[in-house]
MIDO-890768 format. One record per residue (C-alpha): z, y, x; residue number from 0. Coordinates in Angstrom, 1 decimal. Each point is the difference from the previous one (the first is absolute). Example, Ala and Ser with C-alpha at 12.3 -4.5 7.8 and 13.67 -1.06 7.14 Angstrom:
        z        y        x   romi
      7.8     -4.5     12.3      0
     -0.7      3.4      1.4      1
//
This chain:
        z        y        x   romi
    316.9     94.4     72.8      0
     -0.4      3.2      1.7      1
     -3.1      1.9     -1.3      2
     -1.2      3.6      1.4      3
     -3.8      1.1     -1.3      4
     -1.8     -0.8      3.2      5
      0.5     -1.8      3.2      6
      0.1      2.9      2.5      7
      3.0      1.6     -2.2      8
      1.6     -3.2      0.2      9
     -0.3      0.2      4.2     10
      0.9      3.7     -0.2     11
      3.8     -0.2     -1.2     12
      0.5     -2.5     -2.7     13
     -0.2     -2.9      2.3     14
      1.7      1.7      3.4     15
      3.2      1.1     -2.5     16
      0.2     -3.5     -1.6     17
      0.2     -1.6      3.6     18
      2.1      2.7      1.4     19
      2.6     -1.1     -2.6     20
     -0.6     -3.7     -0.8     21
     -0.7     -0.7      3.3     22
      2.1      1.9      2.7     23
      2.8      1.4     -2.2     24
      0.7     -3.0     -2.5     25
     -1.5     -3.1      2.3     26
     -1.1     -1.7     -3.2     27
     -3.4     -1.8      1.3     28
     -2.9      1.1      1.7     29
     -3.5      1.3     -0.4     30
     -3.2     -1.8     -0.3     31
     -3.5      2.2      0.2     32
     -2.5     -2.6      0.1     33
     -1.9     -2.2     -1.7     34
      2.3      1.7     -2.6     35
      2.0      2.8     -0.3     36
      3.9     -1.1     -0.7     37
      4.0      0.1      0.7     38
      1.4     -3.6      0.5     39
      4.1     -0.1     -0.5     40
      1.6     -2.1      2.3     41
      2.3     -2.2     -1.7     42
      3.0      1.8      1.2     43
     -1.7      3.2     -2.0     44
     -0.7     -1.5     -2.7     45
      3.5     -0.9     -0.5     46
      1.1      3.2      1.0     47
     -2.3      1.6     -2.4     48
      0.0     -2.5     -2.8     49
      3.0     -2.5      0.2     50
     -2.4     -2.7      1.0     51
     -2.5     -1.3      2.6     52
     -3.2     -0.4     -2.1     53
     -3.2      0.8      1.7     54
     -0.4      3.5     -1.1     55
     -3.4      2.2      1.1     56
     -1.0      3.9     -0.8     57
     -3.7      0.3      0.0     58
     -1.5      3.3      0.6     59
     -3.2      1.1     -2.3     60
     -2.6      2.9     -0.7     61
      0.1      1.6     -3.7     62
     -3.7      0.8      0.8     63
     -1.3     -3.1     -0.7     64
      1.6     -1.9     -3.2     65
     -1.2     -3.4      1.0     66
      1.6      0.1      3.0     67
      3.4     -0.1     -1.7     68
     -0.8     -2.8     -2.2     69
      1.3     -3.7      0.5     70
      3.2      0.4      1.0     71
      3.3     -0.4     -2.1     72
      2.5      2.9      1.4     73
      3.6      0.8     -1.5     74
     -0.1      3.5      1.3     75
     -2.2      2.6      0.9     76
      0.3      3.2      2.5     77
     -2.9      2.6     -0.9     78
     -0.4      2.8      2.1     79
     -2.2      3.2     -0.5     80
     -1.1     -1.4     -3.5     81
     -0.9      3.3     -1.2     82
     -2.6     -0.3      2.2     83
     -3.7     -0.1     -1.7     84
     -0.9     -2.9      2.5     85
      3.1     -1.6     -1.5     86
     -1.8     -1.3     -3.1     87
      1.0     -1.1     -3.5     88
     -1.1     -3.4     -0.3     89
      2.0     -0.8      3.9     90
      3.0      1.3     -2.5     91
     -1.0     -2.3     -2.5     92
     -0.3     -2.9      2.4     93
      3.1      0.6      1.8     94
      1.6     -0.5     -3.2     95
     -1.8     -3.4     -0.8     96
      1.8     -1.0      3.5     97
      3.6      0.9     -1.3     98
     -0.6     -1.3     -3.4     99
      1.9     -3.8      0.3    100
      3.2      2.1      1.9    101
     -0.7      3.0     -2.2    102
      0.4      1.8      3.4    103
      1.0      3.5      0.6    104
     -1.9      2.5      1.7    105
      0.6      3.0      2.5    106
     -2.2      2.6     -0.3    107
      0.2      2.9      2.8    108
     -2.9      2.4     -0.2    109
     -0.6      4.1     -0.5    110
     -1.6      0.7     -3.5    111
     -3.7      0.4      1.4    112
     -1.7      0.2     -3.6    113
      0.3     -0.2     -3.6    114
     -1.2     -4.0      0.3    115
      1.4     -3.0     -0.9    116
      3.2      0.3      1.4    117
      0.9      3.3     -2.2    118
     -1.4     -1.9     -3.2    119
      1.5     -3.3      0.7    120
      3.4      1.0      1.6    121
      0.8      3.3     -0.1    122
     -0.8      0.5     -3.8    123
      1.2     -2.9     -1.3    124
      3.6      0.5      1.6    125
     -0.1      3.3     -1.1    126
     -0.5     -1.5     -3.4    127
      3.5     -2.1      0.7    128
     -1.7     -3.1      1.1    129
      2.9     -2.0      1.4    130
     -1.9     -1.9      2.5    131
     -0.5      2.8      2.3    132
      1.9      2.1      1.8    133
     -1.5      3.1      1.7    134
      2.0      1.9      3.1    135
     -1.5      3.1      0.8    136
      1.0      1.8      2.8    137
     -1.3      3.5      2.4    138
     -0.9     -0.5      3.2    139
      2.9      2.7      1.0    140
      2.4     -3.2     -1.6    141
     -0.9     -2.0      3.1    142
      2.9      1.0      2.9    143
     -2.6      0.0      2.4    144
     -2.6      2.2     -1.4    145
      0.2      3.6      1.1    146
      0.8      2.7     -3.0    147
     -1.9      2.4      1.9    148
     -2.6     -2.5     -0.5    149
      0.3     -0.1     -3.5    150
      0.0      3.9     -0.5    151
     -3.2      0.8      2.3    152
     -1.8     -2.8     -2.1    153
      1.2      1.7     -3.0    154
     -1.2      3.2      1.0    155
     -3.7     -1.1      1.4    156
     -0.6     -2.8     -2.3    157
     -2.2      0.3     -3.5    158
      3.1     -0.6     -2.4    159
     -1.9     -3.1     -1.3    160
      0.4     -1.4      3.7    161
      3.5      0.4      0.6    162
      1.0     -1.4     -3.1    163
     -1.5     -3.3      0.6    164
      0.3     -0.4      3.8    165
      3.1      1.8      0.6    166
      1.9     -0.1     -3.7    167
     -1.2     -3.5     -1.1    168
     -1.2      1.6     -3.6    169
     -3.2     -1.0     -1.8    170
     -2.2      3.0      0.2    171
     -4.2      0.1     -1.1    172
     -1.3      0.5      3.7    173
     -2.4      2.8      0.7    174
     -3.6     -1.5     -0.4    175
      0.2     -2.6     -2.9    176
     -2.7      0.0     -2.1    177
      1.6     -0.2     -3.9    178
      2.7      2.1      0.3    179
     -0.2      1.0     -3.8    180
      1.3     -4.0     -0.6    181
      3.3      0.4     -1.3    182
      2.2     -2.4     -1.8    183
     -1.3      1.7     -3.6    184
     -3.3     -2.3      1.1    185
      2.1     -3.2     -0.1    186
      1.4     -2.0     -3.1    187
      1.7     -3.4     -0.2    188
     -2.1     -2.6     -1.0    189
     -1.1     -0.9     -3.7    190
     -2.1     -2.5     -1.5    191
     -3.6      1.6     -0.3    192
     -1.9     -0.4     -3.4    193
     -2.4     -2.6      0.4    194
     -2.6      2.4     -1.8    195
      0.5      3.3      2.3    196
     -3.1      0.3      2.4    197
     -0.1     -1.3      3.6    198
     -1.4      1.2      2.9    199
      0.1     -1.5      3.9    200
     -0.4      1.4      3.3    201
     -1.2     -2.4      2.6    202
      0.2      0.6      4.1    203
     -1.6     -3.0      1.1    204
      1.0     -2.3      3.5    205
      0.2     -3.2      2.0    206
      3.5      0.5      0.7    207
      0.9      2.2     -2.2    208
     -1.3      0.5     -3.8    209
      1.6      2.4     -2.2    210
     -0.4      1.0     -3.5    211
      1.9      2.6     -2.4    212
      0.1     -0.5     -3.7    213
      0.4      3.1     -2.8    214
      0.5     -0.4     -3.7    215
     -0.8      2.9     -2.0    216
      2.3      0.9     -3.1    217
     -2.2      0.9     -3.0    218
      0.1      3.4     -1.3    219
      1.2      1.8      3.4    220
     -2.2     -1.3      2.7    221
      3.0     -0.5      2.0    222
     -0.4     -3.0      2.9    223
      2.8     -2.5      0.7    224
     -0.1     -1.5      3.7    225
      1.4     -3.4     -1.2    226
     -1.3     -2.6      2.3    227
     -0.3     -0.5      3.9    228
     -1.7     -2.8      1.9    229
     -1.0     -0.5      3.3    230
     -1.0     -3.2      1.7    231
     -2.0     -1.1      3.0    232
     -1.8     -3.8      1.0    233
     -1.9     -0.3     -3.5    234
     -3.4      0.2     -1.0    235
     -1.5      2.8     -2.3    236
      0.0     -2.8     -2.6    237
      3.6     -0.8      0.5    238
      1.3      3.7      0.0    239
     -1.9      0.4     -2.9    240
      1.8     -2.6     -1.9    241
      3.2      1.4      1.0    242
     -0.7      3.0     -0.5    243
     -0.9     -1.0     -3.9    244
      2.4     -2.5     -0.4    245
      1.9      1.4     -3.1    246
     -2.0      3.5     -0.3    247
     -1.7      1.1     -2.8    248
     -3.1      0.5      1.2    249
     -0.6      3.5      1.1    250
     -2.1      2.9     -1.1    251
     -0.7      1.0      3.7    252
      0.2     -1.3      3.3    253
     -0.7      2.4      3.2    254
      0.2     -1.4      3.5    255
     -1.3      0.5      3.8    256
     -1.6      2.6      1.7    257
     -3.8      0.9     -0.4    258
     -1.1     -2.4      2.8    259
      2.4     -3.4     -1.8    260
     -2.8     -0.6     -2.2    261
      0.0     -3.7      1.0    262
      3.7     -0.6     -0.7    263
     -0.9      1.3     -3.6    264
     -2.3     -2.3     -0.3    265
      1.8     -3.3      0.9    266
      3.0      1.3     -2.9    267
     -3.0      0.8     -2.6    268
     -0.8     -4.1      0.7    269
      3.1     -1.0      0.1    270
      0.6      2.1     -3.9    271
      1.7      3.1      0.8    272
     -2.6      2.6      0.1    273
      1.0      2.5      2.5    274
     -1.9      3.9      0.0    275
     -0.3      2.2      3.0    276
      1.7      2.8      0.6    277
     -1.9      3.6     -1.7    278
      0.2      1.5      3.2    279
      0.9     -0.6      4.2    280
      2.3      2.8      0.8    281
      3.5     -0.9      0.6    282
      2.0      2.9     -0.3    283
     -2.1      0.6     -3.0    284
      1.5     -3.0     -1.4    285
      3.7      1.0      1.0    286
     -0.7      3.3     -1.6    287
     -0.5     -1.4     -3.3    288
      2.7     -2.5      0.3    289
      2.3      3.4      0.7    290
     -1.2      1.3     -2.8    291
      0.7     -2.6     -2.2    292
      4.1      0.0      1.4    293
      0.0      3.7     -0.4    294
     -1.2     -0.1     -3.5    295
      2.9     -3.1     -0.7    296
     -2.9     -1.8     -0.8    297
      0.7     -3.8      1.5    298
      3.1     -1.3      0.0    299
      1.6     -3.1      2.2    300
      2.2     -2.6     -1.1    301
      2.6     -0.2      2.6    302
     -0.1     -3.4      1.0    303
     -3.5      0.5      1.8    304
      1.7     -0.1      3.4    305
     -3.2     -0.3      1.8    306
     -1.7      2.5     -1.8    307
      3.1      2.9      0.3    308
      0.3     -1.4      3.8    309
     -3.5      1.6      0.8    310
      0.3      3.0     -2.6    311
      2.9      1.5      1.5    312
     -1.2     -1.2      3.6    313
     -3.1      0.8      0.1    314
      0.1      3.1      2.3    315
     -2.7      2.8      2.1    316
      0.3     -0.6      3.9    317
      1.9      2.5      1.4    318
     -0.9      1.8      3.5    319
      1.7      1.0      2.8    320
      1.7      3.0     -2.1    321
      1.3     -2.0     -3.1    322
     -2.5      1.2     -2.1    323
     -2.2     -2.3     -2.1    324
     -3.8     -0.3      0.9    325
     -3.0     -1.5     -2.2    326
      0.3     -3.4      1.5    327
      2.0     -2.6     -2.0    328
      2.2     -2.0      2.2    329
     -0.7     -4.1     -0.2    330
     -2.3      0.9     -2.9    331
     -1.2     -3.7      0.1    332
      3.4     -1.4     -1.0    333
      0.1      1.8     -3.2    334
     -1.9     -2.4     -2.4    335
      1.8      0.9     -3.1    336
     -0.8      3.5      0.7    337
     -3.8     -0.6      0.2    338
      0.3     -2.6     -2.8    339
      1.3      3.2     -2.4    340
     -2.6      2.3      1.7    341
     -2.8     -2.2     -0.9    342
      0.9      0.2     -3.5    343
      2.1      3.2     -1.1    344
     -2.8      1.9      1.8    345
     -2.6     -1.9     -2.1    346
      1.8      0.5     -3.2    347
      0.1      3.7      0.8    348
     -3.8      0.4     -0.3    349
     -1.0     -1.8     -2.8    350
      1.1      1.0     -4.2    351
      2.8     -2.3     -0.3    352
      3.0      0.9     -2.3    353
      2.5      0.2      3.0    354
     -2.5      2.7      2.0    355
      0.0      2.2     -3.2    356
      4.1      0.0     -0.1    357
      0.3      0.5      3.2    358
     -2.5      3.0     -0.4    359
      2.4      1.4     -2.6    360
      3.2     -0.6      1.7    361
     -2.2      2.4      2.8    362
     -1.0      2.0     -2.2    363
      3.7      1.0     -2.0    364
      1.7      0.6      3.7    365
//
């Protein structure tokens, strides 16, 4: 498989590079653009490449669409530009559902773009000692065709956060993202959560996508643990309610939708999850109190909620024509784990609840 986050970046230099040397410099099959995109070997290059003349294909996907790479059983994998935000982290999931018979390896080629998935996945865990990665990080000066006067006038003009990721290949926080105060302190490993400890959920509701965050607050402190993730499209309010449930204590508070969702509360309050609307409308209102709670070392994460740390540390200001962040919220509408917290951290913060006095007095002491 070779896999780039949309199609027009697969047209712009992924595909043209792989022909250029499968094609004209190692003769090794040919092209096929429609009704699907794929390389055929001939025989002779498939016994050139592989010792044998089995049919072998490479089909070409989009990361920005999961489904799309689904149904297909691959025993390698080229991804290219999968820091990319388009380049999301269930296509990585799939792709690896495709290698899993061959347990296939993959090639990853990409400029650190954000603090996403690929950092928490890859980059951490090898710098952990994981020994099924390997990471090769290289400058763009390393390349023998790139100019070093290049590299120094990029140096020079470029915010430092910039050239470290573009021209360095080091994960930097980008200008513009929102929760810049989320460090590692707000992570922990997973541990099995006293049945008895309160839950709360944060619901964003959607036909394709419906997402909901789940806290468990530790008696005495007030202090929220982020412990559970779901997401899930195709199901009725009835269905994602039972899923949703399946195995929860039932919680002390459920907050979900904007002002206008009042119908999608209603089908989960029939189908037995009764779901409250948010105490107020104002976005960045919300965002504000969910910084505040970060800032105050009020929630913390367990680090396997990928999803979850995929939008927190991606989830970024658009930036104008100067580099410098503006009010908008770039693909704010792909960010349902965000608005899931939102709903609820922002509801927590306005009502007498334990956790709102601690994290009153953590405010107050600093």
């Amino acid at each position: 498989m070779v896999v780039t986050p949309t199609f027009p970046l697969l047209e712009m230099k992924a595909l043209p590079e792989f022909r250029r040397l499968f094609e004209d410099i190692l003769k090794l099959g040919h092209y096929i653009g429609s009704p699907v995109r794929k390389f055929v070997f001939s025989p002779e290059g498939a016994r050139r490449a592989y010792g044998n003349t089995d049919l072998t294909n490479i089909f070409f996907g989009y990361a920005a669409d999961p489904d799309s790479l689904e149904s297909a059983t691959a025993k390698a994998a080229w991804l290219d530009e999968a820091g990319q935000k388009k380049f999301k982290l269930a296509s990585w999931e799939a792709i690896q559902r495709r290698l899993s018979i061959h347990q296939g390896r993959v090639l990853i080629t990409t400029t650190p773009y954000n603090l996403g998935w690929l950092k928490q996945k890859l980059w951490d865990e090898w710098r952990k000692g994981d020994k099924d990665i390997e990471v090769v990080r290289f400058e763009s000066r390393d390349n023998p065709a790139f100019p070093e006067e290049e590299f120094e006038r990029a140096r020079r003009t470029l915010p430092r956060w910039k050239f470290d990721m573009f021209y360095r290949g080091v994960f930097t926080r980008p200008a513009g993202l929102i929760y810049d105060n989320f460090s590692e302190a707000h992570k922990c490993p997973r541990f099995a959560v006293p049945r008895d400890w309160k839950r709360y959920i944060g619901l964003d509701f959607g036909g394709v996508n419906t997402a909901a965050m789940f806290y468990a607050e530790e008696p005495g402190t007030g202090r929220l643990y982020a412990y559970r993730e779901y997401k899930a499209g195709g199901r009725t309010a009835a269905q994602h309610a039972a899923k949703i449930l399946e195995g929860e204590p039932f919680p002390a508070l459920v907050v979900g939708g904007s002002k206008s969702e009042g119908q999608w509360r209603q089908e989960f309050r029939a189908a037995g999850l009764p779901v409250r609307g948010p105490d107020q409308s104002e976005v960045e209102v919300g965002i504000d109190r969910v910084y505040g709670a970060h800032a105050n070392d009020s929630i913390i994460v367990f680090d396997d909620l990928y999803g979850y740390l995929d939008e927190k540390m991606s989830y970024s200001r658009a930036l104008d024509v100067n580099g410098d962040p503006t009010e908008q919220i770039e693909d704010k509408h792909s960010y349902h784990f965000m608005d899931a917290e939102r709903y609820i951290i922002s509801y927590l913060n306005r009502v007498d609840s334990g956790w709102t006095r601690w994290a009153k007095e953590q405010l107050n002491a600093a």
